[in-house]
PDB file of N, CA, C and O in Angstrom:
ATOM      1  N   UNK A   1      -7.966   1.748   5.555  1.00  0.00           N
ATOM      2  CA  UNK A   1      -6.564   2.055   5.318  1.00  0.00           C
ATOM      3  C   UNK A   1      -6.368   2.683   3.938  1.00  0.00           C
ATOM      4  O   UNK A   1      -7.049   2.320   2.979  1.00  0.00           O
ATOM      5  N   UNK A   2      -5.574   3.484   3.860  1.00  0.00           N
ATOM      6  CA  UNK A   2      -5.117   4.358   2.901  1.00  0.00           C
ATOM      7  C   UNK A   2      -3.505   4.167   2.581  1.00  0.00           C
ATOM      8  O   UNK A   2      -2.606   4.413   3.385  1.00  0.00           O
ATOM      9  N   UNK A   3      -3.341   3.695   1.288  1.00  0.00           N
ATOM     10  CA  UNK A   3      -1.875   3.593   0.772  1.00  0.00           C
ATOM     11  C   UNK A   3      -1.579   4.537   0.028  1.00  0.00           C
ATOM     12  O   UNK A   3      -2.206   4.926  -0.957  1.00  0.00           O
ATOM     13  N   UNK A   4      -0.079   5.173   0.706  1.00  0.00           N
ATOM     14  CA  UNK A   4       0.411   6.238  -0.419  1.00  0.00           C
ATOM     15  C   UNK A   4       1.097   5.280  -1.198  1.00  0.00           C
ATOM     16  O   UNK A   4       1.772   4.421  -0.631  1.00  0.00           O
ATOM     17  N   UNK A   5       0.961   5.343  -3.022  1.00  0.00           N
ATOM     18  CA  UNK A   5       1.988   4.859  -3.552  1.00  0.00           C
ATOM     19  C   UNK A   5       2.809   5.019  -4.340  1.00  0.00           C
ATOM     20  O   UNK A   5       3.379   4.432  -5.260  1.00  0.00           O
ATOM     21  N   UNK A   6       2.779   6.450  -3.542  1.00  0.00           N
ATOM     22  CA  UNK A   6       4.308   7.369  -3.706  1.00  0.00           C
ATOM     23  C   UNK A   6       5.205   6.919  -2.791  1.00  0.00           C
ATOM     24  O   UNK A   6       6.230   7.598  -2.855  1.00  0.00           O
ATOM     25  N   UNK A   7       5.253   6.208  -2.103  1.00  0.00           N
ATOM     26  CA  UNK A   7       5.632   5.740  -0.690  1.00  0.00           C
ATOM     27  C   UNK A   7       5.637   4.678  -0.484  1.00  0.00           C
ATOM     28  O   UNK A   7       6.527   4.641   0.366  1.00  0.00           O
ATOM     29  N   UNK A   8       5.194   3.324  -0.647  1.00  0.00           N
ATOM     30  CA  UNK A   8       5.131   2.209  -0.659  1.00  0.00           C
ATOM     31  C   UNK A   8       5.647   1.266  -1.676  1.00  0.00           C
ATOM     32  O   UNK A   8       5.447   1.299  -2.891  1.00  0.00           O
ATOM     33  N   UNK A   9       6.391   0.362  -0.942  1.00  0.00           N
ATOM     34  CA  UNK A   9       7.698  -0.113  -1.699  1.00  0.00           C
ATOM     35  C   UNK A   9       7.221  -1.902  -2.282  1.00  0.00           C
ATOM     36  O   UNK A   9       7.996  -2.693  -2.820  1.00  0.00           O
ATOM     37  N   UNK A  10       5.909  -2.117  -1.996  1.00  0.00           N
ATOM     38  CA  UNK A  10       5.623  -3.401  -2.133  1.00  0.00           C
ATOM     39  C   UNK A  10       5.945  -4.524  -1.358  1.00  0.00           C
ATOM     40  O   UNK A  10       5.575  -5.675  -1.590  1.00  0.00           O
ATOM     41  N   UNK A  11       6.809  -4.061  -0.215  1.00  0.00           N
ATOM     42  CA  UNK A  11       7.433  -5.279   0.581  1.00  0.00           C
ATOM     43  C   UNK A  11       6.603  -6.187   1.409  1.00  0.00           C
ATOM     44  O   UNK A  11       7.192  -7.023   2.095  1.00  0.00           O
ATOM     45  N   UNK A  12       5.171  -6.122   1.433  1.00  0.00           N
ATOM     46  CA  UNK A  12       4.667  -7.018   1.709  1.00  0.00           C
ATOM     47  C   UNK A  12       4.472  -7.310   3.350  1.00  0.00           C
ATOM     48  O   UNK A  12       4.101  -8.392   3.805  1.00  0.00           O
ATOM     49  N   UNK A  13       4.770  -6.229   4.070  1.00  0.00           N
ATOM     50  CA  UNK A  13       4.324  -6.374   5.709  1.00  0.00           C
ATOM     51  C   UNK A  13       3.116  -6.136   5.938  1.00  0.00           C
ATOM     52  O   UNK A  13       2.544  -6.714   6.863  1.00  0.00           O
ATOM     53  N   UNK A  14       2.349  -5.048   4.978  1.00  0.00           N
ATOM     54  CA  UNK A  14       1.474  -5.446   5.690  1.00  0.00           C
ATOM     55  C   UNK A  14       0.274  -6.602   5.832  1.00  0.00           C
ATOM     56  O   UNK A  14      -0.487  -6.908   6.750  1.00  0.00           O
ATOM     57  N   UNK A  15       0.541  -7.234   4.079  1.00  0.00           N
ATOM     58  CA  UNK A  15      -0.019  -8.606   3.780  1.00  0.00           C
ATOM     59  C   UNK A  15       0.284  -9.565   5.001  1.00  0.00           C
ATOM     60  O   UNK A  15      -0.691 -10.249   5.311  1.00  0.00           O
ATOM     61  N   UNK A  16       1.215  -9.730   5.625  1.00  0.00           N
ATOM     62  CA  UNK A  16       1.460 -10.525   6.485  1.00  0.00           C
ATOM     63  C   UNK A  16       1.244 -10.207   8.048  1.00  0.00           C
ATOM     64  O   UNK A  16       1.547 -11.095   8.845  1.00  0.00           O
ATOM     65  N   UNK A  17       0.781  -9.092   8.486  1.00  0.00           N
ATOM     66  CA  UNK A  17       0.702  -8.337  10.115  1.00  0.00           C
ATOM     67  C   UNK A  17      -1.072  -8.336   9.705  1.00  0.00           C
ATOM     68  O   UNK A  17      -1.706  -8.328  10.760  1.00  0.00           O
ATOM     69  N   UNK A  18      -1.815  -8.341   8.721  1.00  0.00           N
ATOM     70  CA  UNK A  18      -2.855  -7.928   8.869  1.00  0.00           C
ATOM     71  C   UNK A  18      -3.951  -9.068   8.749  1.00  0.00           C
ATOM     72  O   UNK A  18      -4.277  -9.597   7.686  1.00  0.00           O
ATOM     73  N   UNK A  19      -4.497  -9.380  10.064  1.00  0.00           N
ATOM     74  CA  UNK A  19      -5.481 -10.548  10.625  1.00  0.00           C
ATOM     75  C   UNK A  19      -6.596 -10.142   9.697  1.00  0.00           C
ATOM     76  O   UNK A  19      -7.110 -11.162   9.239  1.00  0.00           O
ATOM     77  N   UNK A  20      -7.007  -9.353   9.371  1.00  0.00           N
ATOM     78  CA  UNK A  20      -8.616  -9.602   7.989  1.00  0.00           C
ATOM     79  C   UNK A  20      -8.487  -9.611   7.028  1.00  0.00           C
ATOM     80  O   UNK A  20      -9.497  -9.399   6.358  1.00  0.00           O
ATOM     81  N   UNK A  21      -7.320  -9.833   6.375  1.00  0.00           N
ATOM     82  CA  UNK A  21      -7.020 -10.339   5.077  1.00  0.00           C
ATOM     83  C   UNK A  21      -7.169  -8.788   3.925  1.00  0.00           C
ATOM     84  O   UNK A  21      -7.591  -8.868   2.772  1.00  0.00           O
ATOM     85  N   UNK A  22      -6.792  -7.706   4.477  1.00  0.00           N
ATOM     86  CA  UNK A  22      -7.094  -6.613   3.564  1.00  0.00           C
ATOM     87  C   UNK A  22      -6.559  -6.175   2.611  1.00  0.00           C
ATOM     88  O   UNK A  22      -7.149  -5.417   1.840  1.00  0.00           O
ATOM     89  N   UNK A  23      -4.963  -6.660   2.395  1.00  0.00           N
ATOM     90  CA  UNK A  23      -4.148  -5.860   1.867  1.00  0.00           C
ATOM     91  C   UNK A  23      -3.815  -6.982   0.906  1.00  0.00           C
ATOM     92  O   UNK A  23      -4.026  -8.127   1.307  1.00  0.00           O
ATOM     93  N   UNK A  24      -3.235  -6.773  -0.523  1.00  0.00           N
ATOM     94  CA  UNK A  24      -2.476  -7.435  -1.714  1.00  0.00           C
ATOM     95  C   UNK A  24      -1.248  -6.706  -1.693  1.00  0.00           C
ATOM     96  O   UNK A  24      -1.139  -5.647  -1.075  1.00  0.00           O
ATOM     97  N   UNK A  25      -0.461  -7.150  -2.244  1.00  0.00           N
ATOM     98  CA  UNK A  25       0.786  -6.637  -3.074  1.00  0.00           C
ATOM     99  C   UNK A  25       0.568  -7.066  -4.580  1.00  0.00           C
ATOM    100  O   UNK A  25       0.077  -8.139  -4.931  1.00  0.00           O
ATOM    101  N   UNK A  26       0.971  -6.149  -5.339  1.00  0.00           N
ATOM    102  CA  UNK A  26       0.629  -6.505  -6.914  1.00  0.00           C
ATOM    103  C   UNK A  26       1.027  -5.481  -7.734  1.00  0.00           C
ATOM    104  O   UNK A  26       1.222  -4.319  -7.377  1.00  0.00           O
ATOM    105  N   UNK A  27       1.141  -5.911  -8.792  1.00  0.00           N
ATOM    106  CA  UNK A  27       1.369  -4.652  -9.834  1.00  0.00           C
ATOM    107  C   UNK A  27       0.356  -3.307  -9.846  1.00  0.00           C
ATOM    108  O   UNK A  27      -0.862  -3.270  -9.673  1.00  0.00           O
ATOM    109  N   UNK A  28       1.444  -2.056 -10.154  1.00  0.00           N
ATOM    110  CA  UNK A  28       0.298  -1.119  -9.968  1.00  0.00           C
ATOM    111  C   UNK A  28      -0.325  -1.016 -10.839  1.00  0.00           C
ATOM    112  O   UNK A  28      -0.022  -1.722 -11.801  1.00  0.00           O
ATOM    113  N   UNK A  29      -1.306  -0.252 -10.945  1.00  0.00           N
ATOM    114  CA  UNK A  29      -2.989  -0.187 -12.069  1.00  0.00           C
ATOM    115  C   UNK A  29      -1.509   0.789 -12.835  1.00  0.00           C
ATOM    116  O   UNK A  29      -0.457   1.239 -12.382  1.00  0.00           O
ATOM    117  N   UNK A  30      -2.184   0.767 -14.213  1.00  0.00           N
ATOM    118  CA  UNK A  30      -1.958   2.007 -15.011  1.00  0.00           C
ATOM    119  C   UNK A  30      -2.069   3.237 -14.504  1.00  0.00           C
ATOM    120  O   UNK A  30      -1.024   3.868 -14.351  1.00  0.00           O
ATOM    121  N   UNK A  31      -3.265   3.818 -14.153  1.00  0.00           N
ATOM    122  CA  UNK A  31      -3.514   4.505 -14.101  1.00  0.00           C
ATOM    123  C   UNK A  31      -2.883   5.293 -12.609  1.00  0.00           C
ATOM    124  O   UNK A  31      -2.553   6.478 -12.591  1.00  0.00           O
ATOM    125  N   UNK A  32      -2.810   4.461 -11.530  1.00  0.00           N
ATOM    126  CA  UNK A  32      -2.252   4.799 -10.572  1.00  0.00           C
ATOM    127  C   UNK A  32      -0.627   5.284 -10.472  1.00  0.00           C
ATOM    128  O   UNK A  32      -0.099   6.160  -9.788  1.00  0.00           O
ATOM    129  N   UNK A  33       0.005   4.200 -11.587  1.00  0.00           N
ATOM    130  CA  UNK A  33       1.137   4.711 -12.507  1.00  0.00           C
ATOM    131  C   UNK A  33       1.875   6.014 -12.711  1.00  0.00           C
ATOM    132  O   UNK A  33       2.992   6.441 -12.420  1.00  0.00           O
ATOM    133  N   UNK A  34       0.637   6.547 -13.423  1.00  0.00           N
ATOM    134  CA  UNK A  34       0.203   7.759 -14.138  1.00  0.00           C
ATOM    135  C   UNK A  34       0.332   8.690 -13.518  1.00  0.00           C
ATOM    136  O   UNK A  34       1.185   9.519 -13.833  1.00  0.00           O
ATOM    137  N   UNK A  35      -0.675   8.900 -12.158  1.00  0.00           N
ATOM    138  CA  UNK A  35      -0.724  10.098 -11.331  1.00  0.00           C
ATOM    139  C   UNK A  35       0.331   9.584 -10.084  1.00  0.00           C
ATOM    140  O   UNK A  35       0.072   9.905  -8.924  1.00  0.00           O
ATOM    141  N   UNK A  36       1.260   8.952 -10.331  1.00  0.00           N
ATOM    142  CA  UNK A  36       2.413   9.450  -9.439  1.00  0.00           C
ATOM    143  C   UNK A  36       3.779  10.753 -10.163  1.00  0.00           C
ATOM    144  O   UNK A  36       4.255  10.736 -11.298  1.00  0.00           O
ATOM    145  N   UNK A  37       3.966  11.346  -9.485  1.00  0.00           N
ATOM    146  CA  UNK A  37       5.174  12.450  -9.511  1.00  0.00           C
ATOM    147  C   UNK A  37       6.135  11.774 -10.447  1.00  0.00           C
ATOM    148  O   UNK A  37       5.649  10.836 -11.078  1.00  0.00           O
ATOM    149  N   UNK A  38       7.182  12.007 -10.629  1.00  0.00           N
ATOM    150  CA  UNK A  38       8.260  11.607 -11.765  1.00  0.00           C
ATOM    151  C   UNK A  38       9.235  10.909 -10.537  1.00  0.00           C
ATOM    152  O   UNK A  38       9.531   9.715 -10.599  1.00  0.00           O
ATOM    153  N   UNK A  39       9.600  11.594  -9.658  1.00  0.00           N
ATOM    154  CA  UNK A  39      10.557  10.972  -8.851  1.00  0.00           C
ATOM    155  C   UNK A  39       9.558   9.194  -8.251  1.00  0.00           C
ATOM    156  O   UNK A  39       9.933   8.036  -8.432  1.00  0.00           O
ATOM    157  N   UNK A  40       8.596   9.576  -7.722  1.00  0.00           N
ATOM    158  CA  UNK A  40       7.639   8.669  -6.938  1.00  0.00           C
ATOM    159  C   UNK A  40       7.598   7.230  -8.329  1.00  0.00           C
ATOM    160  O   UNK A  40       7.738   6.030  -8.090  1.00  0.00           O
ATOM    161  N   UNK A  41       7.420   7.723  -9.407  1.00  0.00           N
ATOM    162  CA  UNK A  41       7.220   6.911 -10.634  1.00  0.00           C
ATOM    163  C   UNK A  41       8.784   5.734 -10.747  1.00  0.00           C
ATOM    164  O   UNK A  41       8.735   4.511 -10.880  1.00  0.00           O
ATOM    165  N   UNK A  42       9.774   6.411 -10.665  1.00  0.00           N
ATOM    166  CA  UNK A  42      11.159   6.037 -10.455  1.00  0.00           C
ATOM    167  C   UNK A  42      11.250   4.820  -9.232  1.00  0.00           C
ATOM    168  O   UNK A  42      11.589   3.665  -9.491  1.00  0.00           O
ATOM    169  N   UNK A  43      11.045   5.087  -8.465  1.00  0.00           N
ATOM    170  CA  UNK A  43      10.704   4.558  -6.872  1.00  0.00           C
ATOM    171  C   UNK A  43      10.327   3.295  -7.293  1.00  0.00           C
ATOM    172  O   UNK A  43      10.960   2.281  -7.587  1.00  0.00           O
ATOM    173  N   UNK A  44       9.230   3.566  -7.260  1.00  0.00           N
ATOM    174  CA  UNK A  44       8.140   1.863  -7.892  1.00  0.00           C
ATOM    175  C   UNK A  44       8.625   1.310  -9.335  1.00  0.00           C
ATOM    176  O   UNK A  44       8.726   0.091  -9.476  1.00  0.00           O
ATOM    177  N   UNK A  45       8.846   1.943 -10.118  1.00  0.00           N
ATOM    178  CA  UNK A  45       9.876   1.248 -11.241  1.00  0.00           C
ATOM    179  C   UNK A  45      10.471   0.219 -10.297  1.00  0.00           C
ATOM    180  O   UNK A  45      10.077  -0.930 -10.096  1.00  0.00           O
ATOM    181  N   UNK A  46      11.849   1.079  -9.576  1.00  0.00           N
ATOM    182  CA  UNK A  46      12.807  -0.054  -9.299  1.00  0.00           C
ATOM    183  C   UNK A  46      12.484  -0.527  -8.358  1.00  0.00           C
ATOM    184  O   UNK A  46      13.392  -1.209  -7.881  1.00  0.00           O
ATOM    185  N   UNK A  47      11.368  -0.530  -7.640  1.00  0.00           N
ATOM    186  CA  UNK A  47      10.841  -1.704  -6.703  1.00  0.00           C
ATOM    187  C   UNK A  47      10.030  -3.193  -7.830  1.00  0.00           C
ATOM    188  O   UNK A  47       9.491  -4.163  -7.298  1.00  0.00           O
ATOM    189  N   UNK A  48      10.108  -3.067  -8.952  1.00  0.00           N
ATOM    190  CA  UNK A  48       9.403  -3.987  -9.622  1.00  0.00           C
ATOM    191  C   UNK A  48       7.641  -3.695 -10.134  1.00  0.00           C
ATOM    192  O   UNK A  48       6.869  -4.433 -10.746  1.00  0.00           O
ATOM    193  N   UNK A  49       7.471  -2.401  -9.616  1.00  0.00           N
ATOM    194  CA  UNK A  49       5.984  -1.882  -9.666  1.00  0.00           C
ATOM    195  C   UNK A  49       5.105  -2.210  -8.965  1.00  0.00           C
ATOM    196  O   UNK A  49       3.927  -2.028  -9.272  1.00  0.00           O
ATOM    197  N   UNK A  50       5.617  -2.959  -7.491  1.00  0.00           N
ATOM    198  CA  UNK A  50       4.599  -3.163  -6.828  1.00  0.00           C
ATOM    199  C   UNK A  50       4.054  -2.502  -5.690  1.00  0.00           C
ATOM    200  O   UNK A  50       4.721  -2.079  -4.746  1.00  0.00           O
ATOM    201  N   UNK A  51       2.709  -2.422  -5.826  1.00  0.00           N
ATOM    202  CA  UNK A  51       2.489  -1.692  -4.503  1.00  0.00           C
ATOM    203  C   UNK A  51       1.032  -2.703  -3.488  1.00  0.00           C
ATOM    204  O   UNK A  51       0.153  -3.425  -3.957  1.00  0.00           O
ATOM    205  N   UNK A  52       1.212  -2.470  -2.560  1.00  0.00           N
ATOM    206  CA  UNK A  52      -0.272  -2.873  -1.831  1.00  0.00           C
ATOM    207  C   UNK A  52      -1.374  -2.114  -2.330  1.00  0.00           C
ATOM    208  O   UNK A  52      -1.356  -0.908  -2.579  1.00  0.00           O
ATOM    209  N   UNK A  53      -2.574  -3.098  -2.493  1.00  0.00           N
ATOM    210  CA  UNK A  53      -4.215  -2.412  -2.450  1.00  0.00           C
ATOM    211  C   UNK A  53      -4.772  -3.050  -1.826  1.00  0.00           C
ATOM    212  O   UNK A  53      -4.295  -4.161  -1.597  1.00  0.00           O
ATOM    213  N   UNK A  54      -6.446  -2.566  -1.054  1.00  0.00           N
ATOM    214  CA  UNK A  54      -6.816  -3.022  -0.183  1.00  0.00           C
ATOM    215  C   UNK A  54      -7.894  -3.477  -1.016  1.00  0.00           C
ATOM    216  O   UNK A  54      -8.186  -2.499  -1.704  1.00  0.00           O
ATOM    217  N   UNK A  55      -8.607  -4.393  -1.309  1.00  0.00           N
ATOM    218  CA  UNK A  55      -9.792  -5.232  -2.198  1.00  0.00           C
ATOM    219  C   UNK A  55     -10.697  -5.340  -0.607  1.00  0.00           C
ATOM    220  O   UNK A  55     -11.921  -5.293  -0.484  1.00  0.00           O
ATOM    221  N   UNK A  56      -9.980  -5.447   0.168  1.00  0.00           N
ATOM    222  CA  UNK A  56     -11.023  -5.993   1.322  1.00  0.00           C
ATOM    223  C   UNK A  56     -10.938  -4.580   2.288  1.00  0.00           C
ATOM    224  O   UNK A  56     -10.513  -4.804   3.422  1.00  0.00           O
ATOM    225  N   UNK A  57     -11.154  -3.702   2.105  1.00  0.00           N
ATOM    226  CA  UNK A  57     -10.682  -2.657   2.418  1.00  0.00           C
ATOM    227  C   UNK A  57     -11.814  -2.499   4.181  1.00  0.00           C
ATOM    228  O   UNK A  57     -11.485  -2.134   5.310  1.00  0.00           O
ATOM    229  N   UNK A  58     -13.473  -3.093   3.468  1.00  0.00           N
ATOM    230  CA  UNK A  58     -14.568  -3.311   4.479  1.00  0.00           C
ATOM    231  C   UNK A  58     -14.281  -3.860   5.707  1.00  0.00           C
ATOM    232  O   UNK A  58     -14.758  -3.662   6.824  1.00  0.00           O
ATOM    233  N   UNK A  59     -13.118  -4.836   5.154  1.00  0.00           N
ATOM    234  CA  UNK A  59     -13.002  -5.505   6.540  1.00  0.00           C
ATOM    235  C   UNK A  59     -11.963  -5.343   7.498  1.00  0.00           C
ATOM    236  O   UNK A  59     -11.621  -6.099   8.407  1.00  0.00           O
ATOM    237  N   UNK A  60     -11.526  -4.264   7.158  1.00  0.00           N
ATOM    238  CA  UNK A  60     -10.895  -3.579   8.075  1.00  0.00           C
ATOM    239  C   UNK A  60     -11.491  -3.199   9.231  1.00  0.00           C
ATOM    240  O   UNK A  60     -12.678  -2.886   9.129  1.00  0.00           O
ATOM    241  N   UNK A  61     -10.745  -3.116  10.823  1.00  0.00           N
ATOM    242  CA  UNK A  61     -11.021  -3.074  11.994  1.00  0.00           C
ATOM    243  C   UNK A  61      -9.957  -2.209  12.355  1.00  0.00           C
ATOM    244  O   UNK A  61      -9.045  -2.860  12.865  1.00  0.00           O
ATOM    245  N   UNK A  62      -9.777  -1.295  12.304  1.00  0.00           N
ATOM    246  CA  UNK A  62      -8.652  -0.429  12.170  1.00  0.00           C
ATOM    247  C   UNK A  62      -7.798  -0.510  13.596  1.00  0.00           C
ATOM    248  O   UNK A  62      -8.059   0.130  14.615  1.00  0.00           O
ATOM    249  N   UNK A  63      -6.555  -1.593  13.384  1.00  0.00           N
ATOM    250  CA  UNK A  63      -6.164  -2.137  14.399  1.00  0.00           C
ATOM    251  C   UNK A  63      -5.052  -1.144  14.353  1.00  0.00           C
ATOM    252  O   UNK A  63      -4.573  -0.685  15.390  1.00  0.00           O
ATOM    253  N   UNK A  64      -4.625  -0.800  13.137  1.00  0.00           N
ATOM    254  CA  UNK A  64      -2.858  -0.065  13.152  1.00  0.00           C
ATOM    255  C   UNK A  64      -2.165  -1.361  12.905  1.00  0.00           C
ATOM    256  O   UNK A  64      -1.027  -0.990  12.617  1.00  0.00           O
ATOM    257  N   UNK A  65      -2.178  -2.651  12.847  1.00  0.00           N
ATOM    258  CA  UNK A  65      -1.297  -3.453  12.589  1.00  0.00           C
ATOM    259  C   UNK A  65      -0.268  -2.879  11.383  1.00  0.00           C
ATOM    260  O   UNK A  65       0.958  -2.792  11.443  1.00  0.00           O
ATOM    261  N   UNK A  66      -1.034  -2.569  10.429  1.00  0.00           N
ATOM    262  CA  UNK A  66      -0.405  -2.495   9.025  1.00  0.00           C
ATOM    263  C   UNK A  66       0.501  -0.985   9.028  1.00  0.00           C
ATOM    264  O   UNK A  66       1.478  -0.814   8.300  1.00  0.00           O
ATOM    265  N   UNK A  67      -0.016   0.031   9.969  1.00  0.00           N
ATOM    266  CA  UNK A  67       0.581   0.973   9.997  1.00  0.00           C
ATOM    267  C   UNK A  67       2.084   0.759  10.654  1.00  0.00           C
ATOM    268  O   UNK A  67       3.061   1.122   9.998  1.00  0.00           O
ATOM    269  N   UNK A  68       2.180   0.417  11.404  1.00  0.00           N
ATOM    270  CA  UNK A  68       3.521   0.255  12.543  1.00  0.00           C
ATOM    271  C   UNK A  68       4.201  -0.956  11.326  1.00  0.00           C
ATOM    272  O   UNK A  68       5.425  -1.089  11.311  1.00  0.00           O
ATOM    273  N   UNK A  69       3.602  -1.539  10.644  1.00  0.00           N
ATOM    274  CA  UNK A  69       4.043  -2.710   9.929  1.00  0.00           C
ATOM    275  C   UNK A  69       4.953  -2.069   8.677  1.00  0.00           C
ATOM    276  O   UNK A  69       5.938  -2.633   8.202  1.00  0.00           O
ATOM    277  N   UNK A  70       4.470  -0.887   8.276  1.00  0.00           N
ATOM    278  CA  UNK A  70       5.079  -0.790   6.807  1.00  0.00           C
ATOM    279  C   UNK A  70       6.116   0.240   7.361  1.00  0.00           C
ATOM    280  O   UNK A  70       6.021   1.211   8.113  1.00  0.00           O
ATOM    281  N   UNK A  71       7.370  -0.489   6.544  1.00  0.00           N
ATOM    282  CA  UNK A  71       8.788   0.515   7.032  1.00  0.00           C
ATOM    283  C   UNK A  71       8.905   1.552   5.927  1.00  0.00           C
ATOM    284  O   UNK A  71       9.966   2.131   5.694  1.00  0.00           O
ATOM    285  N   UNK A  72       7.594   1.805   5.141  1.00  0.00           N
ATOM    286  CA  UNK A  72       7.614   3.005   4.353  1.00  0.00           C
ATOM    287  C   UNK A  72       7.096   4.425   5.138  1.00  0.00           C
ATOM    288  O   UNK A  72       7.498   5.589   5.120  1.00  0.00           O
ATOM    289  N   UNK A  73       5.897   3.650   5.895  1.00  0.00           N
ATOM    290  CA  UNK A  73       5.241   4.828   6.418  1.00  0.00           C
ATOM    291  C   UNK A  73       4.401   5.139   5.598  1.00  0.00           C
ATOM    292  O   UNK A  73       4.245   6.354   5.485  1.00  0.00           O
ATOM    293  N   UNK A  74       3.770   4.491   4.952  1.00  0.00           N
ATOM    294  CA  UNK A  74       2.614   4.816   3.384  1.00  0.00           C
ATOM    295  C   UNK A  74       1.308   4.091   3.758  1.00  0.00           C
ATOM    296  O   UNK A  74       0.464   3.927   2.877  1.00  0.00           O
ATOM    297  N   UNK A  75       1.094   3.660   4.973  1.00  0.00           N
ATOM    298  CA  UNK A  75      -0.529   3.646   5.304  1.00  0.00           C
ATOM    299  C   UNK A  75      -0.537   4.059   6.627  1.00  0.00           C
ATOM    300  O   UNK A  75       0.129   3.871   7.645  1.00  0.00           O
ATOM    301  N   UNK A  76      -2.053   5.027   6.081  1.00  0.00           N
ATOM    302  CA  UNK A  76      -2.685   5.756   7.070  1.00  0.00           C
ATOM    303  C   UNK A  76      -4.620   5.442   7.138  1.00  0.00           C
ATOM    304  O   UNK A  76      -5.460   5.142   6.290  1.00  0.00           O
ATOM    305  N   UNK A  77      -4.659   5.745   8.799  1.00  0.00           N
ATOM    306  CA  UNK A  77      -6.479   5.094   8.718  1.00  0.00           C
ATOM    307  C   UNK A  77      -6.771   5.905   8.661  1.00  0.00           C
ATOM    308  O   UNK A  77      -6.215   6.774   9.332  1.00  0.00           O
ATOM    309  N   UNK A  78      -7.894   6.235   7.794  1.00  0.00           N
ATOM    310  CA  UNK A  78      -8.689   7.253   7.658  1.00  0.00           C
ATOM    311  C   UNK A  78     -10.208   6.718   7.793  1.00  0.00           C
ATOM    312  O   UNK A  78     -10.719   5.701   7.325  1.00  0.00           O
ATOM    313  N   UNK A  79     -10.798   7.825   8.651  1.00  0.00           N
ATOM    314  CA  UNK A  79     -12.468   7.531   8.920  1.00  0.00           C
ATOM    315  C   UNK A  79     -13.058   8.008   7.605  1.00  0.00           C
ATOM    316  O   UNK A  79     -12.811   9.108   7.110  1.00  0.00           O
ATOM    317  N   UNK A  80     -13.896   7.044   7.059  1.00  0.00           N
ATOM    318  CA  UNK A  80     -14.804   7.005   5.624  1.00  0.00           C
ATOM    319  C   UNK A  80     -16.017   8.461   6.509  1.00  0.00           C
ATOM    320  O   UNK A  80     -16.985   8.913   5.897  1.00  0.00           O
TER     321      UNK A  80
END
């Protein structure tokens, strides 16, 4: 799974729809910060700065749970 987080609002569906434990919600990195757009930067400001990352990203089984789950529309599966 792939998070846009230009697009992702931190709300936390897909932490909760996703059976292998892949996804966090958390503050964003600096750096990820950084290389968002000015408007996209604004966005996550006033969401509190949070966005999902996947730490368990391996154990993904690419069900789509998390996709249909996020009412952003900011994850997509992509074949490695």
């Amino acid at each position: 799974p792939v998070v846009n987080r230009a697009k992702c609002e931190g709300k936390n569906d897909c932490v909760e729809v996703c059976p292998y434990g892949v996804f966090e919600v958390r503050n964003i990195d600096d750096a990820d910060f950084e290389a968002l757009p000015v408007l996209a930067k604004f966005k996550v400001w006033v969401h509190g700065k949070q966005t999902a990352y996947t730490p368990k990203a391996d154990a993904c089984r690419s069900c789509g749970l998390c996709v249909v789950a996020c009412p952003e529309k900011a994850i997509e599966l992509v074949k490695r």
